[in-house]
One Martini backbone bead per residue (centre of mass of N, CA, C, O) as a GRO file, in nm:
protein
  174
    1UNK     BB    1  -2.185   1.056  -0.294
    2UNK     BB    2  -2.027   0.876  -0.021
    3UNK     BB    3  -1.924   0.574   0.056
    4UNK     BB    4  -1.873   0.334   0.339
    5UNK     BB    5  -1.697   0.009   0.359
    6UNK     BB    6  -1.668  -0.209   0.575
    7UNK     BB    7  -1.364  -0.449   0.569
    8UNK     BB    8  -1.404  -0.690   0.736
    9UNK     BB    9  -1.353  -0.668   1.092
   10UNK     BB   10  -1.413  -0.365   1.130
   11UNK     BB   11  -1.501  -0.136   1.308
   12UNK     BB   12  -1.741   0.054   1.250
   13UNK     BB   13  -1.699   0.308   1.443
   14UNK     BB   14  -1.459   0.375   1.300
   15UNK     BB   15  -1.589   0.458   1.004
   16UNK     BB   16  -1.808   0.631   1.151
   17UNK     BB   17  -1.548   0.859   1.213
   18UNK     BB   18  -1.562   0.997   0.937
   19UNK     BB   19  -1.782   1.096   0.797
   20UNK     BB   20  -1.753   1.414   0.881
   21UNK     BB   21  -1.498   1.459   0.735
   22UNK     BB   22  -1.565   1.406   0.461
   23UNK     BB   23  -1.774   1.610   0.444
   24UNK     BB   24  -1.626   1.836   0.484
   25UNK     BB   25  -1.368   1.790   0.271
   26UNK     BB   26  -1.636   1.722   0.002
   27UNK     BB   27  -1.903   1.842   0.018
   28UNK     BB   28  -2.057   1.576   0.106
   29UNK     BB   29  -2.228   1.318   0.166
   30UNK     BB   30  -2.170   1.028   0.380
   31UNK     BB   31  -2.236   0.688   0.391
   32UNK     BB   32  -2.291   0.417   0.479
   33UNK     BB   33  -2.251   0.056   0.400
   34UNK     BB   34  -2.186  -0.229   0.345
   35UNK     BB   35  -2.038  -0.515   0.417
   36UNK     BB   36  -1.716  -0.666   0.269
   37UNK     BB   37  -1.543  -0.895   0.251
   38UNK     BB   38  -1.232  -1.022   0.278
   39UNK     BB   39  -1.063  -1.170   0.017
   40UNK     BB   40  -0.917  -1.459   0.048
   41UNK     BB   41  -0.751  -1.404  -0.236
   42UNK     BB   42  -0.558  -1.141  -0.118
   43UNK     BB   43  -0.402  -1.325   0.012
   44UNK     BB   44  -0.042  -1.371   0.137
   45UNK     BB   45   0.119  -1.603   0.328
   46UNK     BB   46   0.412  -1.479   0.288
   47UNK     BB   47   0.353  -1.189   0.342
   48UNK     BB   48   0.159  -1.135   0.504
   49UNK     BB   49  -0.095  -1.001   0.287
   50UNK     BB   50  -0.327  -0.766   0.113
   51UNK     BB   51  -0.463  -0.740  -0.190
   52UNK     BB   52  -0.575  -0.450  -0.269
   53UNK     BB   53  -0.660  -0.533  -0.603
   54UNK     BB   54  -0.909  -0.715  -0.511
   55UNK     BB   55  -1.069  -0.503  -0.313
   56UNK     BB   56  -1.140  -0.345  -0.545
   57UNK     BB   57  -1.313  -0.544  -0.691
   58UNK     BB   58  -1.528  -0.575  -0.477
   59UNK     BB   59  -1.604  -0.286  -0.481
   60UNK     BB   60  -1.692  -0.249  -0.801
   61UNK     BB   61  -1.937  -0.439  -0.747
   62UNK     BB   62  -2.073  -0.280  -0.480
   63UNK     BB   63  -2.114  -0.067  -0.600
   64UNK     BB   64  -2.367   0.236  -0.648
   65UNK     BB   65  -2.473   0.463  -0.883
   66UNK     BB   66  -2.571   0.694  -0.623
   67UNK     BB   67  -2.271   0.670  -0.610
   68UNK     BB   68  -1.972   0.853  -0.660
   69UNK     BB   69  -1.830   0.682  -0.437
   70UNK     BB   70  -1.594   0.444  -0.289
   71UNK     BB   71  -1.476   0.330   0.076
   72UNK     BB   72  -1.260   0.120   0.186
   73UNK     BB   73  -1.224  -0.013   0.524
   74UNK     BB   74  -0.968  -0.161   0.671
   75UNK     BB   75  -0.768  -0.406   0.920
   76UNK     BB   76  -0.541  -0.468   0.705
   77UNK     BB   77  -0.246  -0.553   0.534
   78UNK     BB   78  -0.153  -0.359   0.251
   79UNK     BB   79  -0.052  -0.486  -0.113
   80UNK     BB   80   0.161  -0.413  -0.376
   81UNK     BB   81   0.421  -0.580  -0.598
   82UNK     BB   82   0.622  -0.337  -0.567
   83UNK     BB   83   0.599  -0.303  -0.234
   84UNK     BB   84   0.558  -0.364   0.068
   85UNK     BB   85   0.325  -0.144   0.098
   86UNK     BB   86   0.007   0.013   0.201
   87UNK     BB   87  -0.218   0.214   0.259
   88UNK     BB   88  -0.340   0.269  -0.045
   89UNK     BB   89  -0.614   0.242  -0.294
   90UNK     BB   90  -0.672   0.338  -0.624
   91UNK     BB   91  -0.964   0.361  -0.901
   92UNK     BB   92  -1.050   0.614  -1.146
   93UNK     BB   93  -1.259   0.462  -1.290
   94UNK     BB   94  -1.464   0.295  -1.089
   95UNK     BB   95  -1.430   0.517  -0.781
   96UNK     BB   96  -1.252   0.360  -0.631
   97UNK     BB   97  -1.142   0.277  -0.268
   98UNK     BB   98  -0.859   0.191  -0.032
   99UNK     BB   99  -0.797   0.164   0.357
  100UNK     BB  100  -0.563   0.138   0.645
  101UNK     BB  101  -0.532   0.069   0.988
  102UNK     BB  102  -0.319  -0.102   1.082
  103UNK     BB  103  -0.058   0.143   1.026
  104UNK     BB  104  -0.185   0.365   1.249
  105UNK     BB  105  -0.180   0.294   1.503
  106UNK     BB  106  -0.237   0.360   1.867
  107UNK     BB  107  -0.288   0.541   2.143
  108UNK     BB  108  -0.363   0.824   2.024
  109UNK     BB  109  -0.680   0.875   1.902
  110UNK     BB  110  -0.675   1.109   1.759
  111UNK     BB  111  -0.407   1.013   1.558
  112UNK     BB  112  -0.547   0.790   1.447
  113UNK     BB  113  -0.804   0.995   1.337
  114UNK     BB  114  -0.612   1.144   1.132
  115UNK     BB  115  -0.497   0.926   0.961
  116UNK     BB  116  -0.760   0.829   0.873
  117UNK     BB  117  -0.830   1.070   0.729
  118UNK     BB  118  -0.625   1.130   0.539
  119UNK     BB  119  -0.595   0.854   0.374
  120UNK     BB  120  -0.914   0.883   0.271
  121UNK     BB  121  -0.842   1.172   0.122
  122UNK     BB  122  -0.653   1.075  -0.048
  123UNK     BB  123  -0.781   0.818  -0.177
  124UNK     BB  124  -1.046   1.001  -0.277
  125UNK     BB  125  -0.852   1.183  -0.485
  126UNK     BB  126  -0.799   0.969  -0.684
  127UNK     BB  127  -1.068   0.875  -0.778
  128UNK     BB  128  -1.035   1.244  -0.896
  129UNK     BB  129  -0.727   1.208  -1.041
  130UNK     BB  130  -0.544   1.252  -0.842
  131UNK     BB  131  -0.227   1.313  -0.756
  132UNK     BB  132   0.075   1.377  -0.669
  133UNK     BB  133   0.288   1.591  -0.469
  134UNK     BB  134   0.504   1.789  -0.349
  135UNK     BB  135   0.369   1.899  -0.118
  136UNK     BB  136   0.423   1.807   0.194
  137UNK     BB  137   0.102   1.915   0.324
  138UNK     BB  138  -0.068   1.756   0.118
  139UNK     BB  139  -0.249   1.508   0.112
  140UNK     BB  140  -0.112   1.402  -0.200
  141UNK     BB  141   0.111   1.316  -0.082
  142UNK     BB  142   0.358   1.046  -0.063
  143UNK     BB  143   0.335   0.798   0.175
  144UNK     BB  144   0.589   0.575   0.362
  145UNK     BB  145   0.520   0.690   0.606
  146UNK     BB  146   0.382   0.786   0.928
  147UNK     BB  147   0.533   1.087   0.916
  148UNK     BB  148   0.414   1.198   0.676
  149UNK     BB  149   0.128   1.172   0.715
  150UNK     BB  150   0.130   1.352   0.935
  151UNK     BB  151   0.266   1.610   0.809
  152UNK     BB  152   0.040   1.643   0.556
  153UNK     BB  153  -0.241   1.597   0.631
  154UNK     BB  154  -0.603   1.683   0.483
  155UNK     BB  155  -0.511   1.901   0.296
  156UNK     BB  156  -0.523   2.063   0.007
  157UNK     BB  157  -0.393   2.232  -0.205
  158UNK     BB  158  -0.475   2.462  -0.439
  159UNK     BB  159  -0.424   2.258  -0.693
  160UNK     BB  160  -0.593   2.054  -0.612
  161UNK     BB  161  -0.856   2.202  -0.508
  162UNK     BB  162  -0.916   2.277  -0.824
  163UNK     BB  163  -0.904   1.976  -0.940
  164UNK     BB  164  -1.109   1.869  -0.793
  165UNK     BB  165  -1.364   2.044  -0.820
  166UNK     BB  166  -1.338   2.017  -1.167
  167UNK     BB  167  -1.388   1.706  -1.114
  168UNK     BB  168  -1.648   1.709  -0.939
  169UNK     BB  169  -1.850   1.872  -1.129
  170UNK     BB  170  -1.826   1.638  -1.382
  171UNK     BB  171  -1.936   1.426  -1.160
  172UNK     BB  172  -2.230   1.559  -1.128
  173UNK     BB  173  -2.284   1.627  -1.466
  174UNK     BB  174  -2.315   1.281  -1.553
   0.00000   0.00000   0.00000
């Protein structure tokens, strides 16, 4: 089972309406979670943007057992101190992974939702151990723009997707 954790201010309507996506992507229960605050702390008034691995840790707090996976989806821009930002952060030891919505936006309502949900099944595919991927279409490439983001599309290459099984199964029979 997967949840789903509206972040600070998201409107839970974005955040439910990945719900269908992941169950497809990842043939599993999806369910919402309860509201986790964004947490003070991950704020950086110079960069006017919020530290995700800060938010990753209150997502490890609120993770519940009988969650597979915990997805934070917050509406904040998030990074980490190596890069300008991040679409989102994941941490496979701990099953936690966060994105945001904030670099997504459009008016054009499908494609918004396609991004959020690329980006959704990216970080899930991390917290499953995936890396990035050389093929410019798996959704597991790294994407650093907009563009690339559109262009890699929700799907995993075929070597992903043999990897996530492979780590599925593991973490289904622990």
């Amino acid at each position: 089972m997967i949840a789903l954790a509206p972040v600070g201010d998201v409107p839970a309507a974005e955040v439910a309406a990945l719900v269908p996506v992941l169950t497809e992507a990842f043939g599993t229960e999806v369910v919402m979670a309860p509201r986790v605050s964004l947490p003070p702390e991950a704020y950086d008034a110079r960069r006017r943007q919020h530290r995700s691995t800060v938010i990753l840790d209150v997502l490890a707090r609120a993770r519940r057992p009988q969650w597979e996976r915990l997805l934070g989806v917050a509406d904040a821009d998030l990074f980490v101190p190596e890069l300008n930002f991040v679409f989102g952060e994941a941490d496979s030891s701990r099953g936690v992974a966060v994105f945001s919505l904030a670099r997504l936006r459009t008016d054009d309502l499908a494609l918004f939702r396609r991004r959020a949900a690329t980006e959704a099944i990216h970080e899930l595919g991390h917290t499953w151990g995936l890396g990035h991927c050389r093929d410019v279409h798996c959704v597991m490439w790294f994407s650093n723009t907009l563009a690339e983001s559109d262009r890699k599309g929700t799907s995993f290459c075929p070597a992903h997707a043999a990897q996530l099984a492979r780590a599925r199964g593991r973490s289904r029979s622990e």
